[in-house]
N, C-alpha and C positions, 0 to 999 in steps of 0.2 A: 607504536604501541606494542606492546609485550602480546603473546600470543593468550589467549585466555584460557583456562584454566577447563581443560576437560573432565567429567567424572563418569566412572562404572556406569553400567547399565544391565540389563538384561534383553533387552532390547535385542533381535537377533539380525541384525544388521554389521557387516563387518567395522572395523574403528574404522578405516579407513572411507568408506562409506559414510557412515557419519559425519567424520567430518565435514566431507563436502558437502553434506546434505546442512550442517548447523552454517557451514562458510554462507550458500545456497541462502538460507532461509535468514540470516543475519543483512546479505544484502538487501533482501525484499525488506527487511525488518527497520532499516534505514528509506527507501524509499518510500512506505506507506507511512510512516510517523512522520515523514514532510510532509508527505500529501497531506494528513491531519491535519498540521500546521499549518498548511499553504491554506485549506477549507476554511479552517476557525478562521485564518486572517480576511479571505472574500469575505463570510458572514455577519465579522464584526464590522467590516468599512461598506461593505455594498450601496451604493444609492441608484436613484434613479425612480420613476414609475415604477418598476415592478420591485421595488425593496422589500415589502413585507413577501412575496411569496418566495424569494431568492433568500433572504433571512430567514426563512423557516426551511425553505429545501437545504441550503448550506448546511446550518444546524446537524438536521436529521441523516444528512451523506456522510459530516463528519463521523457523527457517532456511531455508523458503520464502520467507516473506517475503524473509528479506534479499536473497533472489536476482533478486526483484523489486524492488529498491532500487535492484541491480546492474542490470536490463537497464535501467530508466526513466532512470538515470543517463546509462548507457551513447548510449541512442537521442538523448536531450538534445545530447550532445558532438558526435555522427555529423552531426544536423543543422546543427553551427556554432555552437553554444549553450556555454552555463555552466551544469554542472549545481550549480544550490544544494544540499549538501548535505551539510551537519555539520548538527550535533544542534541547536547553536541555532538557525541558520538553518529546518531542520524543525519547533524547536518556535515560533518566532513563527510559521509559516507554514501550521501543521496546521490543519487542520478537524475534526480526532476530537476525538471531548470526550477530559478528561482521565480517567486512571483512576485510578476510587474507592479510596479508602481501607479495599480490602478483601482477606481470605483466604482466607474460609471457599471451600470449594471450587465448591459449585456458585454464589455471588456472583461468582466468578471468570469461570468460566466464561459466565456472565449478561452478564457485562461485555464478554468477549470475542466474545459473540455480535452486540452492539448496536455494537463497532466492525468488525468484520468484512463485519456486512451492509451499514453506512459505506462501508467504502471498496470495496466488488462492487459497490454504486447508483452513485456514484462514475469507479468506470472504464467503467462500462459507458456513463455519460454521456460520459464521453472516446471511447470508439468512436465515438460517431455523432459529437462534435464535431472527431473525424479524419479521420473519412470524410468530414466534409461539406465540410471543406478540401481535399480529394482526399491527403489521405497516408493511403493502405493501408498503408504499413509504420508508422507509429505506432500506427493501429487493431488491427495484428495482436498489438501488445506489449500493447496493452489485454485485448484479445483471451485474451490465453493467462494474465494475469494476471487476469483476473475467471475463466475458468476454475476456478481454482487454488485463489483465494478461497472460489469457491462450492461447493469441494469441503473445505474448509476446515472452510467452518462447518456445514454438514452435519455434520462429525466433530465440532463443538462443539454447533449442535443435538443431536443423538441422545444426547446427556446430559441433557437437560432434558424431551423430547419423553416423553409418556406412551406406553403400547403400546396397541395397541387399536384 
């Protein structure tokens, strides 16, 4: 693929900087719009006992997610960049494993747990590899999206987690 098309800014960030920061934020931009995808797919097939509340927590984590799709996107444009991102472009460029060819409910959720914690290791390596560029405002979008994540899968945890 051709390299994409960078534009001006004002932004006071060096290009070079930028760059890596749009490179940066383009790869996250591919692994979280699989994750989406990985999510919609659990919530539309899920079964089991506990279907309706996994159909609804599914739902409600995708569409965080996607809001996180939306700001990584977003932050990509603001620095001068091209944000990649349709589906194919996401799926040659993901790093989440694919998801298995399953239903049953807590395989689901299994699965959802092992890409979740994916992409929280993830971003939270983007923080420091935005910080260490000096862009505090790409850090902060890392920032608030490993949050998010790690509240995530906590609500996917505590399905599998014993008591005790």
């Amino acid at each position: 693929m051709a390299k994409p098309k960078s534009h001006t800014t004002h932004i006071d960030l060096d290009a070079e900087t930028r760059e890596q920061m749009v490179a940066l934020l383009n790869q996250q931009l591919a692994d979280t719009f699989d994750l989406y995808s990985q999510t919609k797919q659990a919530h539309w097939n899920v079964k089991g006992p506990d279907f309706f509340q996994l159909h609804e927590l599914y739902d409600k984590i995708a569409g965080e997610v996607l809001d996180y799709v939306d700001l990584i996107a977003e932050r990509a444009t603001s620095l001068g960049g091209t944000a990649l991102g349709t589906a194919r472009m996401a799926s040659a460029a993901s790093r989440i494993p694919d998801f298995p060819d399953v239903v049953d409910s807590m395989a689901t959720v299994n699965a959802l747990v092992e890409r979740y914690a994916n992409l929280a290791a993830s971003s939270r390596a983007a923080i420091d590899t935005a910080s260490n560029h000096g862009d505090q405002s790409t850090a902060d979008v890392f920032t608030e999206i490993s949050r998010g994540l790690d509240k995530s899968l906590w609500f996917l945890e505590a399905h599998v987690q014993a008591g005790g």
